[in-house]
C-alpha positions, 0 to 999 in steps of 0.5 A: 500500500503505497497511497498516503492517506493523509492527502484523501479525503478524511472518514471520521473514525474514533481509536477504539480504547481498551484496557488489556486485562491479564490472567494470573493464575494464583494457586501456588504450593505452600512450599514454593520457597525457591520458585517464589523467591524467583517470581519476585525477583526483577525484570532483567532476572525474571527473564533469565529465568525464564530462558532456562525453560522451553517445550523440553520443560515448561515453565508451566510445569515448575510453577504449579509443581514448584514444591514437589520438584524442590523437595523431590530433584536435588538428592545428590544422585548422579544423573550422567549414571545408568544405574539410576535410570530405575531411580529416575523412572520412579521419579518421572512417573510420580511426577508425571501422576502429580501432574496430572492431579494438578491438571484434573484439579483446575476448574474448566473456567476461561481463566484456566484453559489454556494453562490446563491445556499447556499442562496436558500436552506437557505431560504427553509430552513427558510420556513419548519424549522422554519414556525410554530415557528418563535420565534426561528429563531427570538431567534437564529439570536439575539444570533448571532448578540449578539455574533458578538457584544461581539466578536467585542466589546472585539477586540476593548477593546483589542485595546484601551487598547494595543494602538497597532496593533494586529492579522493582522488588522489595527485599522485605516483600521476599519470601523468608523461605531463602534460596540457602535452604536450598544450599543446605538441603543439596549440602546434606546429600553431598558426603565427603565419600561423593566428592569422587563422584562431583569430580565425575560430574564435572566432565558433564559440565561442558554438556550441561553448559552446551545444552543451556544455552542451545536451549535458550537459542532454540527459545530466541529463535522461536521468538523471532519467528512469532515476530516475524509472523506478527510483522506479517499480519501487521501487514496484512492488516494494514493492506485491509485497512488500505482498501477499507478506508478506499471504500470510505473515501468513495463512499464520503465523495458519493454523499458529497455528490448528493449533497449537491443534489436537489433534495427529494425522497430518492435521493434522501433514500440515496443518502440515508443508504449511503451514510449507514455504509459509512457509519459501517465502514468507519466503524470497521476503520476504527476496529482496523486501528485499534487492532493494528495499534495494538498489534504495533504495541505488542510487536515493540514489546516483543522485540524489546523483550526478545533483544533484551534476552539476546544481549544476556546471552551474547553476554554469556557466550562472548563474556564468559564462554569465549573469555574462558576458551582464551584464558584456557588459550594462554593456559596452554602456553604453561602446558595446560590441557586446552580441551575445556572449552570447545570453540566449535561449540562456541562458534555454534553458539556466535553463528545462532547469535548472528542469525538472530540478532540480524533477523531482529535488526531485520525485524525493528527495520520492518516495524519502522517500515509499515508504521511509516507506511501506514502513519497512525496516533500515538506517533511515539511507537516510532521513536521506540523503534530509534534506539531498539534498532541502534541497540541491534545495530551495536550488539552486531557490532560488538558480536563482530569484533568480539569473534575476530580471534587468533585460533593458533597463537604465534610462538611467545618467544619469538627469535629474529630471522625465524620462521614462525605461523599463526591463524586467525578466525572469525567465529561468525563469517559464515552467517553474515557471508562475510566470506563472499567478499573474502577480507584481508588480514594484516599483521604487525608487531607492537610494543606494550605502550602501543599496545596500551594506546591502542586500547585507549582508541588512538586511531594512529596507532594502527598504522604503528609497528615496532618491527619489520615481518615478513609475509603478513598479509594474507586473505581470508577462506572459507572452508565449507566443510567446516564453515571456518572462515580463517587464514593461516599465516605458515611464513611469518618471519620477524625481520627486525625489532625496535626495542624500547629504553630500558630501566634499571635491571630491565633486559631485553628479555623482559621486553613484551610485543603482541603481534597485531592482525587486523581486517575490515568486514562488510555485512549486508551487502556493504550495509554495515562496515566492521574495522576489527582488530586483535592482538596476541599473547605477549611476545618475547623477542629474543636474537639469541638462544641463550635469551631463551630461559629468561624469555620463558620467565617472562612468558610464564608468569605472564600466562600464569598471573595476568588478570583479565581486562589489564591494561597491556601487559601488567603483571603482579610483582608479587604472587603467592607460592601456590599460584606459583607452584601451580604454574610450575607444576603445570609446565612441567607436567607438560614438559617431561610427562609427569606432575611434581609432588607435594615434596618437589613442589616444597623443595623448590618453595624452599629454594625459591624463598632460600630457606634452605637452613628455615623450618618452615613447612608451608610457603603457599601463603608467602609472597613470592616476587618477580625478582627472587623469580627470576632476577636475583642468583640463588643464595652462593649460585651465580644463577637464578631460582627459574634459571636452575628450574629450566635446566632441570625441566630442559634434561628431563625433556630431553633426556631423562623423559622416561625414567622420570614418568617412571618415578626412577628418579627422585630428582628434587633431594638435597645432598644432606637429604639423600644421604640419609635417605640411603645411608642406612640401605644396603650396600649399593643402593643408589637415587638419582637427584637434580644438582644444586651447583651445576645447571641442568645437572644429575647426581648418582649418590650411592652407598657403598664400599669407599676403602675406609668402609661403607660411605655415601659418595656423589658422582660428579653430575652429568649434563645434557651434553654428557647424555647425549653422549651416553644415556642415563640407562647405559651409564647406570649399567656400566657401573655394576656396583649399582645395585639398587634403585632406592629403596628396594627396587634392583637397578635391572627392574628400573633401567634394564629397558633403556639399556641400548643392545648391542652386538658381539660382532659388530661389521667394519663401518665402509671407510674400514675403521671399527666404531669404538664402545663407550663405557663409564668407570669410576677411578677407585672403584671395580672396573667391570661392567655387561661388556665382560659378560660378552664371549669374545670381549676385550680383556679389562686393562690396568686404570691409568694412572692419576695424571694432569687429565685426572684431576684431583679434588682441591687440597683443603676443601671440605666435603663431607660426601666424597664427590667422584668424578667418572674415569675412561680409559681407551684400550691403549691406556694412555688417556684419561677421559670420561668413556672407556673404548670397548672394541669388543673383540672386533678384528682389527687387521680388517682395519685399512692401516693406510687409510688417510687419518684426517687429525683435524677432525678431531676435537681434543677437548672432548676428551678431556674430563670436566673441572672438579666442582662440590656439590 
């Protein structure tokens, strides 16, 4: 209808007034303590209560068996549990029976029709959907009572807290049955023998959050559809109106043609015809614009109403869901497990929230639309309509922006001239057809002050960098299949970087970037214009490999202990010890495959606090700061308390991975510990433990036979480099006076599996020479070890004696635990080094004697054995 009615001929026709009048049904169970505290909660509250609910459980059925459902659904019985489907069954049918008590007990008045009606189809509904798994219903009606309870809960803390009325509710009209009694009811079935049992539960929490708020969209959707159904009829109302107030203009300009008539007895008869169809017809008019009013009014609640629930749960699922998937994201940057939150549940979730807040956005443009079409009083529904669709038009806004995230992070020590790769996303682009005009995404790297500036909305600052990347710009795709639209940066490359001036102790390693990707979207058609951007974890940037374990440092105390919403990138100075034994037991967990102990984590409480002569057994509540962290050298050490855990963390990973997830090493021993441990074992007992005085270090200490009668000794500690060399397992193996793994355990039982084979008869390499066998010896001690065992083995030759290669420990140190250092001998016994040469038996006339010898490629210094150092 595009005719303006203003310019017709005018039919005078009276608004139809009228009061709405609304039903309540006021029946309600006594024991309605929970569900009454709800209904008087307010607006905003009520309809998230309302959201919990939907045709999988009708709020019809919570309200009139309120006080059965309370008393009967929270026994702390597991519904995840297949034994209790019997239970469940019980329960549905007594619930289902009470029910239909309720149902057959309401008057047949127009009051109760409907609501007698919803509860029938409910109860059908009940027995078909749910008869063979009464464990979901069961599972579904807990959710809501727990979501009541949460929403209450949250209300009254709100109260106690403001001390003030809020919403349209008054504390003192409340209920005096509270939400606690809930607590404490559901407190009484929950027994220290089911906490087991409530960790179990915790695995179905993912779920129950997945079917919470697929329920609420399911609900929203169904809103928008009625409204979309509401803005048809509107229309067709309108269309109706349109040709009935045609028919009224004609009939006004026939009785204006009369009245220029002479006035006799037909044309009286003519107009008395004519002026009661006018009469008709305007009334009809009247009854049009009261019922297209009316339907206006209904249509802009509605759509305030269903706008209202979609930002809460666009606040929930941006605010919380894809909060905590990014704080788990940086998380997994200690080695935390990153599978709690799943982003193809939350992109689920975003692709709904995009269809719907569009479709509304649709909606309220339509609204304005029909009322511009058809201009009726009040003229006010229309400025109702400005702000909704500027609040549509925002939530959009912040839904974009707010998905644009980075699904692979880019490396958190980041080395200059280095390849490295990256991938970003936009959780709703499949949705909006963001992908039929795929946009660009460009990288940078900032700086922290940038980063800072950035947040404060400084447009200038989008076109800063603080250093030159390679191959940073790459346009988005969208895969079908998965309905991702993302890029994959592989061949990223940091070229330079522009450092900031550094204060006091301040080093390069303490420095953070971000890396910074940004795009431009288009929705609608080029209607709505999205600039986007978002930034990474911090960066370290580091030019050389011994920058890597400070770099770590800062990396990990700012994954552990950045709060969410800092300013970029502030950190606590100080946090206390648990927070930081957690980090450290969660990246090295990660790292070698096996958590600390309560032990391990107070050995290095007590290194880090340098307590080492204290009594104090408990460091949780303690502060630690970033300095004794990381910045000053342990107590006698020219190396710090990180500096020593990363070394440790590093051999294990790299070396000693297996033996450590076996528990075969103890590692985190003092010496003065360890020798009591084992001075009062058997003679060859032995533990392997982490060196105080050498980075990265193990230590052999043994009891066992020392010349003056049985002692404790410590082997010089072995490094990577000697590893890498000759395993822990072979080295073990080598000395056969090692008996024992502490404390009862036979050294074969632990070791014998990393034990490299070896054969008798090994064939000449092609160059002609034999590849000489590797064997530990302790100068001092018996010199045998499983190559003796072989048939045709070399005879054991003589210890060389002690020379300049050899040295000896420094006259006039005390140790009150003799500290050995690993002897080797080649089978020509003329040097002193760390391995014994074991040709075992090999023919060595086979051997080309005039073959070149090239000396230069040898490394004399190899062979040399390492400084005596006390542990």
């Amino acid at each position: 209808m595009d005719e303006d009615f203003k310019s017709r001929p005018s039919c005078a026709y009276q608004q139809a007034g009228g009061s709405s009048k609304r039903s309540t049904v006021s029946e309600e169970p006594a024991a309605m303590s929970l569900w009454a505290k709800a209904q008087h909660l307010g607006e905003e509250a009520l309809q998230q209560v309302r959201a919990a609910y939907g045709d999988h459980f009708p709020i019809e059925v919570r309200h009139f068996l309120a006080g059965w459902l309370e008393e009967k659904m929270w026994p702390g019985f597991d519904p995840e549990n297949p034994s209790y489907e019997h239970f469940a069954a019980e329960l549905v049918q007594t619930m289902i029976i009470e029910l239909e008590n309720k149902a057959s007990a309401m008057a047949n008045t127009d009051e109760l029709f409907l609501v007698k009606m919803k509860l029938n189809d409910a109860i059908n509904m009940f027995k078909t959907r749910y008869a063979n798994n009464n464990l979901a219903l069961v599972r579904i009606i807990k959710h809501c009572l727990s979501s009541d309870l949460k929403i209450v809960q949250q209300y009254e803390s709100t109260w106690n807290s403001a001390g003030t009325s809020a919403g349209d509710s008054n504390p003192s009209s409340m209920p005096q049955a509270s939400a606690s009694r809930m607590m404490e009811h559901q407190q009484q079935h929950i027994q220290p023998q089911q906490q087991p049992q409530m960790m179990h539960n915790l695995g179905s929490a993912l779920e129950a959050t997945n079917a919470e708020i697929t329920t609420q969209i399911e609900y929203l959707r169904s809103r928008t559809q009625k409204t979309a159904e509401d803005c048809r009829h509107i229309e067709q109302q309108q269309e109706s109106f349109a040709i009935k107030y045609h028919e009224c203009t004609k009939v006004n300009a026939q009785l204006q043609h009369l009245a220029t008539q002479p006035r006799t007895p037909t044309t009286a008869a003519a107009v008395a015809k004519w002026t009661e169809q006018k009469e008709m017809l305007e009334a009809m008019l009247s009854q049009f614009v009261a019922s297209v009013l009316q339907m206006r009014i209904q249509l802009i609640d509605k759509l305030k109403e269903t706008t209202s629930l979609l930002n809460a749960l666009q606040t929930r699922v941006l605010d919380e869901e894809l909060i905590q998937w990014k704080r788990e994201q940086q998380l997994a940057g200690n080695g935390a497990s990153h599978v709690q939150t799943n982003l193809d549940s939350i992109q689920d979730w975003c692709d709904a929230l995009a269809e719907l807040v569009w479709a509304n956005r649709q909606q309220v443009k339509e609204a304005q639309r029909l009322m511009s079409k058809l201009n009726l009083e009040p003229s006010g529904l229309s400025d109702l309509l400005t702000p909704l669709l500027s609040q549509v038009t925002q939530m959009l806004s912040s839904l974009v922006t707010s998905t644009f995230i980075i699904e692979k992070q880019p490396p958190q020590v980041m080395k200059t001239n280095t390849r490295f790769s990256s991938t970003v996303r936009l959780l709703v682009g499949g949705k909006l057809n963001v992908h039929m005009n795929p946009p660009q995404v460009k990288v940078s790297i900032i700086s922290e002050s940038q980063a800072n500036s950035l947040l404060k909305n400084d447009k200038n600052v989008k076109g800063d960098s603080s250093g030159e990347i390679l191959n940073s710009t790459g346009s988005m795709e969208y895969h079908q299949a998965t309905r991702q639209l993302s890029v994959s940066f592989r061949n990223m490359q940091l070229k330079k970087i522009k450092r900031a001036e550094k204060k006091g102790t301040e080093s390069v390693m303490d420095e953070k970037f971000a890396l910074l990707f940004q795009s431009q979207f288009n929705v609608g058609g080029g209607e709505l214009v999205f600039q986007v951007w978002t930034l990474s974890l911090p960066v370290v940037v580091i030019v050389h490999g011994n920058q890597e374990p400070h770099a770590w440092a800062t990396v990990t105390w700012d994954n552990a202990f950045a709060e969410p919403g800092r300013p970029p990138f502030t950190v606590p100075e100080k946090v206390p010890w648990h927070a930081v034994a957690e980090a450290l037991n969660m990246k090295f967990k990660s790292s070698t495959g096996r958590a600390l102990t309560d032990d391990n984590l107070r050995f290095l409480g007590e290194k880090a606090f340098r307590a080492g002569n204290s009594n104090i057994q408990d460091y949780s509540s303690m502060l630690l700061t970033w300095a004794q962290f990381c910045k000053e050298p342990l107590q006698e050490r020219n190396f710090t308390f990180w500096e020593w855990f990363y070394s440790v963390m590093k051999v294990t990973r790299e070396h000693l991975r297996s033996p450590w997830t076996d528990g075969s090493i103890l590692g985190f021993v003092r010496k003065k510990q360890a020798e009591e441990m084992i001075s009062s074992c058997p003679l060859g007992t032995f533990l392997l433990r982490f060196s105080d005085s050498e980075l990265g270090g193990v230590v052999i200490a043994w009891y066992g036979n020392q010349g003056n009668g049985p002692a404790v000794s410590m082997l010089h500690p072995f490094t990577s480099k000697d590893f890498a060399i000759r395993s822990l397992g072979d080295r073990l193996s080598d000395l056969q006076y090692l008996t024992t793994l502490y404390p009862d355990t036979p050294k074969d039982t632990a070791f014998s599996k990393y034990y490299n084979p070896f054969r008798d008869n090994q064939p000449p390499q092609k160059n002609g020479y034999v590849m000489p066998v590797l064997v530990t010896h302790v100068p001092g001690m018996p010199r045998f070890s499983r190559w003796d065992r072989l048939p045709n083995s070399m005879p054991s030759y003589p210890s060389t004696p002690q020379n300049m290669f050899q040295p000896q420990s420094p006259e006039g140190s005390v140790r009150d635990t003799p500290s050995v250092v690993s002897g080797v001998e080649t089978t020509a016994s003329y040097l002193s080094a760390e391995y014994e040469y074991d040709y075992m038996g090999q023919d060595l006339s086979a051997m080309d004697e005039n073959a070149p010898i090239d000396l230069n490629s040898f490394n004399f210094s190899d062979f040399m054995p390492q400084n005596y150092k006390q542990e």
